[in-house]
N, C-alpha and C positions, 0 to 999 in steps of 0.2 A: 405896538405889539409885535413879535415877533413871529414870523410865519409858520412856524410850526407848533403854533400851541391852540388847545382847543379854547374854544369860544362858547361860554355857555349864553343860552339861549333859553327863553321859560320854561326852566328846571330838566331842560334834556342838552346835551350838547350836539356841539355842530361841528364838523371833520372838516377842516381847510383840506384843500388840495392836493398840497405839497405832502401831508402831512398822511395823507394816504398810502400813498407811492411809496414812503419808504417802510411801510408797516410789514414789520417779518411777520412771518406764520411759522408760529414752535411747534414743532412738531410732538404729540403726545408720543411719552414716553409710557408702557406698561410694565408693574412689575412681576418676576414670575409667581406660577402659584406655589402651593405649599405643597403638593404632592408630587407632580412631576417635574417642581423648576424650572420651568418653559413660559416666558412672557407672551409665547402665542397663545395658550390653553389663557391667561386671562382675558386677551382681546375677544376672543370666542365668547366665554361667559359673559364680558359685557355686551355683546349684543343679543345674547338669550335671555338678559334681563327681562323682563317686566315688570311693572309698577314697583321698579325700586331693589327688587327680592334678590339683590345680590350671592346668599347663602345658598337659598334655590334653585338658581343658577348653575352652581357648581356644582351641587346634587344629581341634578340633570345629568350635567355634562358627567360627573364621575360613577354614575349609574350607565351610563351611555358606552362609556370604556368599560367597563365591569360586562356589558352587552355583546361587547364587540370581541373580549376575550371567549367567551363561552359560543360566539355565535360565526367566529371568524372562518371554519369550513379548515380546508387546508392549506389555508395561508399562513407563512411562517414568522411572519412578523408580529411584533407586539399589536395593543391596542392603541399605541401614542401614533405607532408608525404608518399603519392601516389608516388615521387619523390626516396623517399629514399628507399622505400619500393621495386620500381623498383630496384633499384640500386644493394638490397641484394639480390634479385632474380636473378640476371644478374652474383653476382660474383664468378666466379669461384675456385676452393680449389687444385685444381691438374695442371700440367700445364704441356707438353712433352717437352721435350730437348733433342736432338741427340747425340749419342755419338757412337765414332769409336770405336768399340770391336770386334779383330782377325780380322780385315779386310771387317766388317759387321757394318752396320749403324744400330746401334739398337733404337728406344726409348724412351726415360725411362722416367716414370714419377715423377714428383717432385712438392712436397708439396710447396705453395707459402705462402710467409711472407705476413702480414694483406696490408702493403703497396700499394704490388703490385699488390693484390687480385682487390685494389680498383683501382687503374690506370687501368687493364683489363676491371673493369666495367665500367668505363668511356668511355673507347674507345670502348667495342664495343654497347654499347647503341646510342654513337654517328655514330659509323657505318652503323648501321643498320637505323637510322634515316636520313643520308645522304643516299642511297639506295634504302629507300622509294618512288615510285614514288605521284607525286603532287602536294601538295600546300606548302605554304614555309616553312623553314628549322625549325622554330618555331611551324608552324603544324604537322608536321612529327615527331620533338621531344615529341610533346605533347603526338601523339600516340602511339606513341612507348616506352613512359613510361609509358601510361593508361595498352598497353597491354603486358607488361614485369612486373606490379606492379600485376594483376591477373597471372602470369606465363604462357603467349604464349608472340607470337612475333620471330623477325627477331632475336634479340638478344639472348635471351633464347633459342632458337634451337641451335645458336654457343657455345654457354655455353655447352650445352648438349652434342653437339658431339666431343667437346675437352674431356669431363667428358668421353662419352664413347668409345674416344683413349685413354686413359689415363688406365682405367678399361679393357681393352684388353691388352693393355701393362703391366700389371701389374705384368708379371711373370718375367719382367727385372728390376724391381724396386733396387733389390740387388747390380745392377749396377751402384747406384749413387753417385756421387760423392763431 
């Protein structure tokens, strides 16, 4: 049998070795939405999902920007841009990961790929707008990207105090792996 083929096993398979190691990770492609043509406004709605409600989703989110026009103050930017602009303030650069060292949990901070930068910002901008108490989840997102697009807010304070674990930790950084 050749090494790199899988091996079934009572009706579940078994992963040789070799056959690991050389396994890519594709990275998911999104396509844009239909209103503003931007594949990030779908990555967003798919994590506002729940139980499936994909349409929902978008309602939210384009309720959300409908919010953020009427409710932006005197900001001269669109509702896409106030959007994004949240987004880059929200994302995080450092990120802590635990590791067993002598028998001591130490730690350690580690630099994040652009990717995942932006999945953090998604979720906890969603977080913090799920959290919110009030009106619906559409108003809550609206605010919580008016006030993470000027740098305050629920989100921005999480950002912050990852940033300053991360900034405390930082005399174990040697230890990554």
């Amino acid at each position: 049998m050749e090494p790199n083929v899988l091996k079934k096993k009572n009706k579940s398979f078994i992963y040789q070795k070799d056959y690991l190691r050389k396994l890519k990770i594709r990275k998911k492609t999104y396509l844009p939405d239909s209103k503003f043509n931007d594949p990030l406004v779908t990555r967003f709605v798919s994590h506002i999902i729940k139980k499936g409600k994909k349409t929902l989703a978008y309602k939210i989110f384009y309720d959300s920007m409908k919010s953020i026009d009427l409710n932006k103050g005197n900001q001269k930017m669109g509702a896409l841009e106030i959007w994004k602009e949240a987004l880059k303030n929200v994302m995080p650069h450092v990120e802590i990961k635990a590791r067993r060292v002598g028998g001591s949990n130490i730690q350690i901070p580690v630099i994040l790929p652009s990717e995942i930068k932006i999945t953090r910002a998604i979720k906890y901008l969603i977080e913090s707008a799920r959290k919110r108490k009030g009106k619906s989840m559409a108003d809550r997102l609206a605010i919580e990207s008016i006030a993470a697009s000027k740098g305050e807010g629920m989100a921005v304070k999480s950002k912050e105090n990852l940033q300053k674990m991360a900034e405390a930790n930082k005399a174990f950084s040697h230890f990554r792996f």
